[in-house]
C-alpha positions in Angstrom: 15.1 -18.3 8.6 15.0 -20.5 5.4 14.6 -18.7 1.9 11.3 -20.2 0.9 9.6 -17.4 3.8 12.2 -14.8 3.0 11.3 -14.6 -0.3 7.3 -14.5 0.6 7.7 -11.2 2.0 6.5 -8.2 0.4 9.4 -6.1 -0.7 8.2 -4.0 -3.3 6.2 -1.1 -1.3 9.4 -1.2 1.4 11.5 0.1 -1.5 9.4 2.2 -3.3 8.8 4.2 0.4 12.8 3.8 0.7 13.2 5.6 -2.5 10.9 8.4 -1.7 12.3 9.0 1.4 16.1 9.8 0.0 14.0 11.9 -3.3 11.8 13.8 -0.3 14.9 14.2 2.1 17.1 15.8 -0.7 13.6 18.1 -1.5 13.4 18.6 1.9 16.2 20.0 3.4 17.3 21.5 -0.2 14.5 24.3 0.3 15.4 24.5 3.9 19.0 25.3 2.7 17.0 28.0 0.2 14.9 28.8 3.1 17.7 29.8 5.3 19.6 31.5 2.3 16.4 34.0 2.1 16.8 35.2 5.2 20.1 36.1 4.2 19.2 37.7 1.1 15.7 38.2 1.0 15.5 39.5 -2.5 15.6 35.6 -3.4 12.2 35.9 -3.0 12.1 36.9 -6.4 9.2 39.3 -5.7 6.9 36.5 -6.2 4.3 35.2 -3.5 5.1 31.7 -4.5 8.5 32.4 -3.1 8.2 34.0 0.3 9.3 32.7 3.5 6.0 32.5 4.8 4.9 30.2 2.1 7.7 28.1 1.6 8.3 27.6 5.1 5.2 25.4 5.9 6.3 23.5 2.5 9.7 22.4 4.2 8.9 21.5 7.8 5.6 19.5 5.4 8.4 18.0 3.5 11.0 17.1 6.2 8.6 15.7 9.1 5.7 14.1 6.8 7.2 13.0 3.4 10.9 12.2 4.6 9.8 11.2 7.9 6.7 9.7 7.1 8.3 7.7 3.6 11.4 6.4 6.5 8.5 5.4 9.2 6.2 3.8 6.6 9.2 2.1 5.1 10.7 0.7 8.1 7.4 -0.5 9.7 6.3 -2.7 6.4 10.3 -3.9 6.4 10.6 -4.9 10.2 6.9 -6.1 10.8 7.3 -8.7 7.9 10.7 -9.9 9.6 9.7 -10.0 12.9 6.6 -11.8 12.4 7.8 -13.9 10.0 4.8 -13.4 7.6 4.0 -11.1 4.2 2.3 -7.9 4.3 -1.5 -8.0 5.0 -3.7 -7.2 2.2 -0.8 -6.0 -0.2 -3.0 -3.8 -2.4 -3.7 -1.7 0.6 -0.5 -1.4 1.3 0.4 -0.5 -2.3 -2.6 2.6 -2.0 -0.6 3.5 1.4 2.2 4.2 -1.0 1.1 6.4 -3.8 -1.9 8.3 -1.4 1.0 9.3 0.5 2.8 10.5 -2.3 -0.1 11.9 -3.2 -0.6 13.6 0.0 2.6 15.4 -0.6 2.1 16.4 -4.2 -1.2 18.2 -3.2 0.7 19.8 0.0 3.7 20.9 -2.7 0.7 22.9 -4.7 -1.7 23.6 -2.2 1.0 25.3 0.5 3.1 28.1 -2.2 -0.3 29.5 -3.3 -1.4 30.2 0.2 -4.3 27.3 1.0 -3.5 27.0 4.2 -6.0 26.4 8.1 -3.0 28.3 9.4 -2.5 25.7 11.9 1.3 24.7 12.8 2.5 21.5 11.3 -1.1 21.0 10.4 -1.8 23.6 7.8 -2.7 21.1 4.9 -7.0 22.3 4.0 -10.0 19.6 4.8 -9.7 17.8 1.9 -6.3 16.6 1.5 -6.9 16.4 5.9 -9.9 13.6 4.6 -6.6 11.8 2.2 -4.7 11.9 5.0 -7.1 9.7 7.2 -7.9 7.9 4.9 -4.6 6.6 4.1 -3.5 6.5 7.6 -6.7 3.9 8.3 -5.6 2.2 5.3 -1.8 2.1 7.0 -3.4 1.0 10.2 -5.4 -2.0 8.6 -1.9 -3.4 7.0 0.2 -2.9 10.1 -1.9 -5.1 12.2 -3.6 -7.0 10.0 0.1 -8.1 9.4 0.3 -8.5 13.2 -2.6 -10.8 13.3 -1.7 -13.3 11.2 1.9 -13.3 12.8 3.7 -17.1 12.8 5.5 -16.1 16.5 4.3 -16.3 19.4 5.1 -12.7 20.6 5.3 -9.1 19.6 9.0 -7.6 19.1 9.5 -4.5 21.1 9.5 -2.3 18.0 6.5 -2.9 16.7 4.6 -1.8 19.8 6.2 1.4 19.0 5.2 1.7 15.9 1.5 0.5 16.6 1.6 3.2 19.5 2.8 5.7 17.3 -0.2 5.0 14.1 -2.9 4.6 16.8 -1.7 7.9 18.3 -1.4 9.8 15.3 -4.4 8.9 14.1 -5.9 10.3 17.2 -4.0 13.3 16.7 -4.9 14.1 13.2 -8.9 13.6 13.1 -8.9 15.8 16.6 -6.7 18.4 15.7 -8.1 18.6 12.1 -12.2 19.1 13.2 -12.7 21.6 10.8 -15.5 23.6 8.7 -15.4 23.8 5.1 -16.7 26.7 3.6 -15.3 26.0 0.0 -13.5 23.6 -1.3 -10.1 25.6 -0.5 -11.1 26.9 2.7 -12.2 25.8 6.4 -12.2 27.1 10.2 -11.7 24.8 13.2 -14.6 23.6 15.2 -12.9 25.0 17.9 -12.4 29.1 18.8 -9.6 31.3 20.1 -7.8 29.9 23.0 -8.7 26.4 23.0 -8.1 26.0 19.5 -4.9 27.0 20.4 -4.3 24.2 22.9 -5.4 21.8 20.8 -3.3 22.9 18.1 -0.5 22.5 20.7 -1.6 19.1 21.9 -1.4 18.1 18.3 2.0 19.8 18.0 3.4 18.3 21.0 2.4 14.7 20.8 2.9 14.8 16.7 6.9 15.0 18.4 6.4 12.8 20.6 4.7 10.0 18.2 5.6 10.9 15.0 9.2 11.8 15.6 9.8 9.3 18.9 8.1 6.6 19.0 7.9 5.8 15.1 11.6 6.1 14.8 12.0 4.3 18.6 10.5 1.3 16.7 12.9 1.7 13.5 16.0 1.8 16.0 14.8 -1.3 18.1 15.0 -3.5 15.0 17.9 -2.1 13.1 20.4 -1.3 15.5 20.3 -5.1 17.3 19.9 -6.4 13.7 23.5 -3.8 12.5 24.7 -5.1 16.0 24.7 -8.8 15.4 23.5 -8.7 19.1 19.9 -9.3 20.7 18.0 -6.1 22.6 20.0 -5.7 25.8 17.9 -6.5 28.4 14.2 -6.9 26.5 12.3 -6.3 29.8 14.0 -2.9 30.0 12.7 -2.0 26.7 9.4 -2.7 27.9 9.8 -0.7 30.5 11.1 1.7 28.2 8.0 1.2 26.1 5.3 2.2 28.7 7.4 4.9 30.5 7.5 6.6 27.0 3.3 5.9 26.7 2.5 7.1 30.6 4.5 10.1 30.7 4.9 11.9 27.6 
């Protein structure tokens, strides 16, 4: 690939998310280690509501899965979409919002979450209107992803990023689903949906969110970095194919 198209691509939001994901990572997992140290010694609570377990908890498993994970997957995508279709970033002042409404996702989940605004809903528990953010800034993600696709200079789409298109469309789904909700102020609202099925839908979100979010995005990371570490081609590219719509049919 000759430098003039190299240097066309759009590096800048791929290292601000690559930043943020080794800032949120260290966050992350350093109040998981405080986490696990409470139940330990529980008086490092401090007596304080901000503190507890059952605040602070939500705040990590937020902070490892959707700002570590989420800064990696949105990282990775803008890097490996750019390479594989040998073309800059569609619309590159959407894709600079993706980066700081994400960020500001998170800041509003780091508040919201210690002073107990919460739908009480697993891996979901962010309230309706940083749930509206979210959507909004996943559409946003969407229209960059493939937008970039679109105007693509090769023929085909790489294996990876039909992962990682699977794995926005998905989540997407997901989320505005899951999150049917109604507000009753601006810090609280109840699901659309009562008692047990809100409960399976809760765990159809849960489930898949693994499935998507933590498969299939990351599926799509490993199918261009390792060949690329490698120095090798995908072994066998129809197999990943297959691997691609085994993953889709039968999750």
């Amino acid at each position: 690939m000759n430098t003039s198209i190299s240097t066309a691509y759009n590096y800048k939001v791929v290292r601000q998310f690559a930043i943020m994901t080794v800032v949120w990572g260290i966050v992350g997992m350093g109040l998981g280690v405080f986490l696990a140290a409470q139940l330990v010694w529980p008086e490092l609570n401090f007596n304080l509501p901000w503190t507890s377990f059952g605040r602070l908890r939500p705040l990590h498993t937020n902070a490892v899965i959707f700002a570590f994970g989420g800064c990696a997957l949105f990282a990775s995508s803008f890097y490996s979409v750019q390479r594989t279709c040998q073309t800059q970033l569609f619309a590159p002042k959407i894709a600079a919002f993706c980066f700081w409404g994400w960020q500001l996702v998170i800041l509003l989940a780091a508040i919201s979450l210690p002073l107990g605004y919460t739908s009480s809903k697993e891996y979901a528990e962010l309230e309706w209107p940083i749930d509206i953010l979210i959507t909004i800034v996943w559409v946003t993600y969407a229209i960059v992803f493939f937008g970039t696709i679109m105007q693509r200079k090769t023929k085909h789409i790489y294996v990876g990023n039909w992962f990682f298109g699977a794995f926005i469309i998905t989540v997407a789904i997901l989320h505005i689903v899951n999150n049917l909700e109604l507000p009753v102020s601006f810090t609280k609202s109840y699901s659309v949906y009562a008692g047990a099925t809100d409960a399976m839908v809760q765990w159809w979100y849960g489930h898949n969110a693994v499935g998507f979010f933590l498969t299939a995005g990351f599926l799509g990371m490993m199918y261009y970095f390792v060949p690329k570490q490698a120095e090798r081609p995908v072994y066998s590219y129809r197999l990943s194919i297959v691997h691609f719509w085994a993953l889709i049919t039968l999750y």
